[in-house]
C-alpha positions in Angstrom: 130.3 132.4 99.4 129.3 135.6 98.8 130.3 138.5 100.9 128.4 141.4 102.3 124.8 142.2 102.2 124.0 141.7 98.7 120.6 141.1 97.1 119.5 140.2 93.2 116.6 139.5 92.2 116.1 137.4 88.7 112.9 138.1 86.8 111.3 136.8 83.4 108.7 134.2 82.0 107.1 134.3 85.3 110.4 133.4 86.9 112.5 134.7 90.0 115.6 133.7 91.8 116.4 135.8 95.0 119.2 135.7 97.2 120.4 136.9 100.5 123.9 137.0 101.5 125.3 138.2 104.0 129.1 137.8 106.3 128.9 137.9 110.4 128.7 135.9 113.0 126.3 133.9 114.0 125.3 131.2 116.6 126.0 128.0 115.5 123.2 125.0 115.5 124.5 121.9 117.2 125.2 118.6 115.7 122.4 116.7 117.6 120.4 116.7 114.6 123.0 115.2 112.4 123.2 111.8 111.4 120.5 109.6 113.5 120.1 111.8 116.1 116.4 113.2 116.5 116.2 116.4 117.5 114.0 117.2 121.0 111.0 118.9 120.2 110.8 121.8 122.1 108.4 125.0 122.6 107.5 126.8 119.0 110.1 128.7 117.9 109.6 132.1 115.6 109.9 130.2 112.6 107.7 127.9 113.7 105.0 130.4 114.7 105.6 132.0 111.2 105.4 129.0 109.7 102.1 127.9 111.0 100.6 131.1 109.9 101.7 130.3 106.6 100.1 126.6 107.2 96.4 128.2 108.0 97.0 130.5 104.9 97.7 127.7 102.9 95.0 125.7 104.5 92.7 128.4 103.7 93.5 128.4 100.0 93.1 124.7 100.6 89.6 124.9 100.8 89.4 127.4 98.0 91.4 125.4 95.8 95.0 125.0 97.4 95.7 122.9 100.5 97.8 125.9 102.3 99.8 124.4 104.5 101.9 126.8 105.3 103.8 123.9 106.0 107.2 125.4 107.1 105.9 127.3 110.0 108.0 130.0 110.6 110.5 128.6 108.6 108.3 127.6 105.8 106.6 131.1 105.9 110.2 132.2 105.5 110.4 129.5 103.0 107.9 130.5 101.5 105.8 127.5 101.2 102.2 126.9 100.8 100.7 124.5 101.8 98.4 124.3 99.2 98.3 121.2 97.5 97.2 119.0 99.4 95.6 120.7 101.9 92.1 119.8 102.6 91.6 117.4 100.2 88.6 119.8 99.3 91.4 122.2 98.3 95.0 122.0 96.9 98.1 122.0 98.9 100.5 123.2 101.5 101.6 126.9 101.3 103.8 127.1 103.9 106.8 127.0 105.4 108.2 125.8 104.6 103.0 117.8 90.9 104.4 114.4 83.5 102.1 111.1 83.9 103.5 107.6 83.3 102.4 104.4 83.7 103.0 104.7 87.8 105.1 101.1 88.1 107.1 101.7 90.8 110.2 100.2 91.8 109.1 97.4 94.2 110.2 95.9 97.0 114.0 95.2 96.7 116.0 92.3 98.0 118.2 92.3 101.2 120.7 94.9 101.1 123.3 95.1 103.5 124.5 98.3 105.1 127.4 99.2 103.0 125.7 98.1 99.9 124.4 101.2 97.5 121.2 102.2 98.2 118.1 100.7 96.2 115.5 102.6 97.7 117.3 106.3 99.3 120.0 108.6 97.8 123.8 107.1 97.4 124.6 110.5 98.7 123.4 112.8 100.8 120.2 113.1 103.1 116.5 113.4 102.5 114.3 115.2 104.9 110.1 114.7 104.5 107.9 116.2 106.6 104.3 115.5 106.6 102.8 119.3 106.3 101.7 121.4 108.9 104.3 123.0 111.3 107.4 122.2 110.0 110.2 124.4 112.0 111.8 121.2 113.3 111.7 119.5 110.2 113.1 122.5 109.1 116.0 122.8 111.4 117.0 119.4 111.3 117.6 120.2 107.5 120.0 123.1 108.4 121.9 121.2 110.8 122.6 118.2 108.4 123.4 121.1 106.0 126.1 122.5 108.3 124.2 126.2 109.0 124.8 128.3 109.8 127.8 128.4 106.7 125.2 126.6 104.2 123.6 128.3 101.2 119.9 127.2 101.2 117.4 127.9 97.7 113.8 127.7 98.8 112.0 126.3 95.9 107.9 127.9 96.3 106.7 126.5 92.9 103.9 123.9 94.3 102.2 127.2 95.7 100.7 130.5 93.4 100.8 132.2 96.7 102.7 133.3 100.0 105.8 135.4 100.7 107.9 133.4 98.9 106.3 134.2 95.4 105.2 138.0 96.3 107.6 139.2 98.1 111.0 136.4 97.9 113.6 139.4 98.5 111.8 140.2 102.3 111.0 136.6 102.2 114.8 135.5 101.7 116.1 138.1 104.2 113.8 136.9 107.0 115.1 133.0 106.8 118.6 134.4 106.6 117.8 136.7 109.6 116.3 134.1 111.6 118.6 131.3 111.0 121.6 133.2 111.0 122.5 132.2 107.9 125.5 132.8 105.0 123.2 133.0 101.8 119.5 132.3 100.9 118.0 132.2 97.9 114.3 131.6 96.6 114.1 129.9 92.9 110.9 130.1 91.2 109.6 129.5 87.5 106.9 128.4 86.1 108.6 127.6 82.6 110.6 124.9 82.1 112.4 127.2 79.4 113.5 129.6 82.0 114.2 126.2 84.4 116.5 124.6 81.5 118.9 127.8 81.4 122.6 127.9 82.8 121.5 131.2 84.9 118.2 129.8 86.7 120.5 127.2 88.2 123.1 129.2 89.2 121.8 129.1 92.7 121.3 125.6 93.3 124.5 124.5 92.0 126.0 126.1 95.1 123.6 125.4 97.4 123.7 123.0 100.8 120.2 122.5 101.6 117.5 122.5 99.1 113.6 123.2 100.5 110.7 122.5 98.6 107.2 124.1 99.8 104.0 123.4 100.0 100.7 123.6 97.4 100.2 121.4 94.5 103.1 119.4 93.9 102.3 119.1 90.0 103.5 122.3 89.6 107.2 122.3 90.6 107.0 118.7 88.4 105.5 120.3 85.7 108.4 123.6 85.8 111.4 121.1 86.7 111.1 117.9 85.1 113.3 117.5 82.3 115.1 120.7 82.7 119.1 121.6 84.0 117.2 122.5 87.3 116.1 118.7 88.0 119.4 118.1 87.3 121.1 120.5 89.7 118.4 119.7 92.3 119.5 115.9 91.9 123.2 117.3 92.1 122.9 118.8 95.4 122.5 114.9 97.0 125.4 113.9 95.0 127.6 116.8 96.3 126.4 115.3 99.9 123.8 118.2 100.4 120.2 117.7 101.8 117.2 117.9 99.9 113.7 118.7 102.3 110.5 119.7 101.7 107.1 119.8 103.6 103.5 118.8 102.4 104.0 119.2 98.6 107.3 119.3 99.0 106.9 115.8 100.8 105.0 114.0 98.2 107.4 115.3 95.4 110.5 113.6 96.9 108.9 109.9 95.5 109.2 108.5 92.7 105.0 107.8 92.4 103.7 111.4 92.8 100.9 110.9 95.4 97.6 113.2 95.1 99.3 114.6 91.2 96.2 115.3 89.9 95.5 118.9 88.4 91.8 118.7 89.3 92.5 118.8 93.0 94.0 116.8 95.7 91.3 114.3 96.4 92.8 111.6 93.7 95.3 109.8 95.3 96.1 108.5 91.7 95.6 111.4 89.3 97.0 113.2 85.7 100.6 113.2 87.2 102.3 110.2 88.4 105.7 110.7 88.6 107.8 113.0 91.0 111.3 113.1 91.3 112.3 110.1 92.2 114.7 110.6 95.5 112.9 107.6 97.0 112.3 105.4 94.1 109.8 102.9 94.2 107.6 104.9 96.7 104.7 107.4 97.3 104.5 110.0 99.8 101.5 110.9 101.7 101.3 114.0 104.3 98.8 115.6 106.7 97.6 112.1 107.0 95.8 112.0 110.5 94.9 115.7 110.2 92.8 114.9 106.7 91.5 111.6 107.4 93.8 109.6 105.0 94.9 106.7 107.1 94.0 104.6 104.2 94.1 106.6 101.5 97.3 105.0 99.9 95.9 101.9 99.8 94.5 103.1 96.6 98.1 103.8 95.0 98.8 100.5 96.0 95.7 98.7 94.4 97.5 100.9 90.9 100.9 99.5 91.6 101.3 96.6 94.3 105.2 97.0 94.1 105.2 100.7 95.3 106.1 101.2 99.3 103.8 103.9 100.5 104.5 106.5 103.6 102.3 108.7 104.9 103.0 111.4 107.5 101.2 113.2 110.1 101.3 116.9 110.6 104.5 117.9 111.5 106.0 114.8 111.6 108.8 114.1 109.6 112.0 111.3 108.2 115.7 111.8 108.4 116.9 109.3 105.2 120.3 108.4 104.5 120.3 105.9 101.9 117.8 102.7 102.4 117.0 103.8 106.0 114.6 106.5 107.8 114.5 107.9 111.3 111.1 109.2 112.5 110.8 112.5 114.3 107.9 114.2 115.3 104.8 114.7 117.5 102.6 112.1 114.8 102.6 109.1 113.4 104.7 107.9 110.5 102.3 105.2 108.4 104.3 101.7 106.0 102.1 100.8 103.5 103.2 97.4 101.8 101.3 95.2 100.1 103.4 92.1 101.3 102.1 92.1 104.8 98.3 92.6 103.2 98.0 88.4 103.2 97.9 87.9 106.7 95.9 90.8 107.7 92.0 90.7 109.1 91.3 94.7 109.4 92.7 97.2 107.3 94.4 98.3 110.4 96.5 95.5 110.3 97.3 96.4 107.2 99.6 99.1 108.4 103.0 99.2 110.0 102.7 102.3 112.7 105.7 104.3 113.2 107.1 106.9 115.5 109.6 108.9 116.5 113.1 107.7 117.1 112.1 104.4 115.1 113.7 103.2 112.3 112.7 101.4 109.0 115.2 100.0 106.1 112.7 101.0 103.0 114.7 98.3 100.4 114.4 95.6 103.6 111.3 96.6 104.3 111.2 96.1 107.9 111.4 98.1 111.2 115.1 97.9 111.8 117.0 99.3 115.5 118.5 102.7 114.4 122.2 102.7 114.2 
């Protein structure tokens, strides 16, 4: 860990990595969020209030072009997302707080596993936090706490967005999370070239890092800078160290192994020019700001591509807690199972979708609602 107040800033090919660190006390979060617990929801927090300025930003740019979310509220304004992507579907994607093509053939649905089998679906290590866009501050806490803040080293990852705090100004932007979280070292990581993303220094961050958050816009774009490159690799790294990877809107749909609403054109193509994300759920798609954008069915498309794929879409704000093939819901919204195998027996398209909420659980390589540990 770093000691001190100490700030660097690394710059080239359109590429940055910031860090804050800095030693002193600080409160610590409690363990409630950890393992299956769900966090209460409670009043809006700073973060969250600076996060969902960052959302209407993000929607804002959504409408231009990027869905702005802003999806990280306070936090993802400090995390310098942007909910741009998939923002209005008119636009692009989350900005804030907090998409390679291939043929699309997901994973499928996996046989029986039992608990203490490796996972077929989630990480063999390490947790997974997806939140659905929109306010994300308890998403975004519940990812410190499994990260073990406020003594965890978080990299904020803005590359789905062009815009935001994150991008034009990641030193204030990286002092404020630490300052509001209380926390040992942040650092932002952002490039555009996956040149600068395949280079020993660009990943120095991560490969010390607890927590990793991605934020909001067009998902494409962190795909496009990361795949392929040391920084996927470190990224991946940080699950198998027993870290927590998170990310809101953009950073939602990125976490699947089918890259939901990839195309460069705009976010109204559930199936576009970029396909694959990735891959920390594998054999599934993504979908966020679901209620909020009229999508309730929009995955059904991703499944008329590729019958095998799971789908999960996620209301504003709403997010999933996964440790290996099982997810906890959390959240004001609802949390939407799109599987073709239940499609046979179904009159309305309603019935074609397993409705979730919080404190449920579901087994994603099962397949089915399951009581939470």
């Amino acid at each position: 860990m770093m000691q001190g107040n100490r700030y660097r800033v690394f710059m080239g090919c359109f590429s940055f990595a910031a860090t804050i660190s800095c030693s002193g006390e600080s409160g610590e979060l409690g363990a409630e969020g950890a393992g299956w617990a769900v966090p209460e929801d409670g009043g809006s927090s700073e973060s969250d209030k600076s996060e969902d300025d960052s959302d209407k930003s993000e929607d804002e740019s959504d409408e231009s072009e990027e869905d702005s979310d802003n999806d990280s509220d306070a936090d993802s304004m400090a995390a310098g997302e942007s909910d741009e992507d998939e923002g209005s579907d008119a636009g692009e994607d989350d900005n804030m707080d907090p998409d390679g093509s291939s043929t699309g053939e997901g994973e499928g649905s996996s046989s029986s596993t039992a608990p203490d089998d490796d996972p077929v679906v989630g990480p063999a290590d390490g947790q997974l936090v997806i939140v659905g866009g929109g306010p994300s501050s308890k998403g975004f806490a519940v990812m410190l706490e499994l990260a073990g803040a406020p003594a965890a080293s978080l990299v904020i990852v803005p590359t789905s967005s062009t815009s935001g705090d994150a991008i034009s100004d990641p030193e204030g932007h990286a002092e404020r999370i630490r300052e509001q979280h209380g926390l040992d070292s942040v650092y932002v990581v952002h490039t555009t070239d996956p040149t600068q993303a395949d280079t020993d220094d660009f990943i120095a961050p991560i490969q010390g890092a607890d927590a990793v958050w991605f934020g909001g816009g067009r998902q494409w774009r962190a795909v496009d800078a990361y795949a392929g490159t040391k920084a996927e690799a470190a990224f991946m790294e940080v699950l198998a160290r027993g870290g927590v990877i998170a990310g809101s809107s953009a950073g939602a749909s990125l976490q699947g192994s089918f890259l939901v609403r990839g195309d460069t054109a705009g976010a109204q193509l559930v199936v576009g020019d970029h396909k694959v994300g990735f891959g920390y759920l594998r054999g599934v798609g993504i979908d966020q700001h679901v209620a909020q954008r009229g999508r309730e069915y929009d995955l059904f498309k991703m499944l008329e591509y590729d019958a095998s794929l799971l789908g999960i879409g996620l209301d504003e704000a709403t997010y999933i807690v996964v440790t290996g093939d099982v997810f906890v819901a959390g959240g004001p919204g609802d949390v939407r199972i799109h599987d073709t195998a239940v499609w046979a027996g179904a009159t309305t398209d309603d019935e074609k979708i397993l409705m979730l909420r919080a404190g449920d659980c579901y087994h994603m390589a099962d397949r089915i609602e399951v009581v939470c540990p």
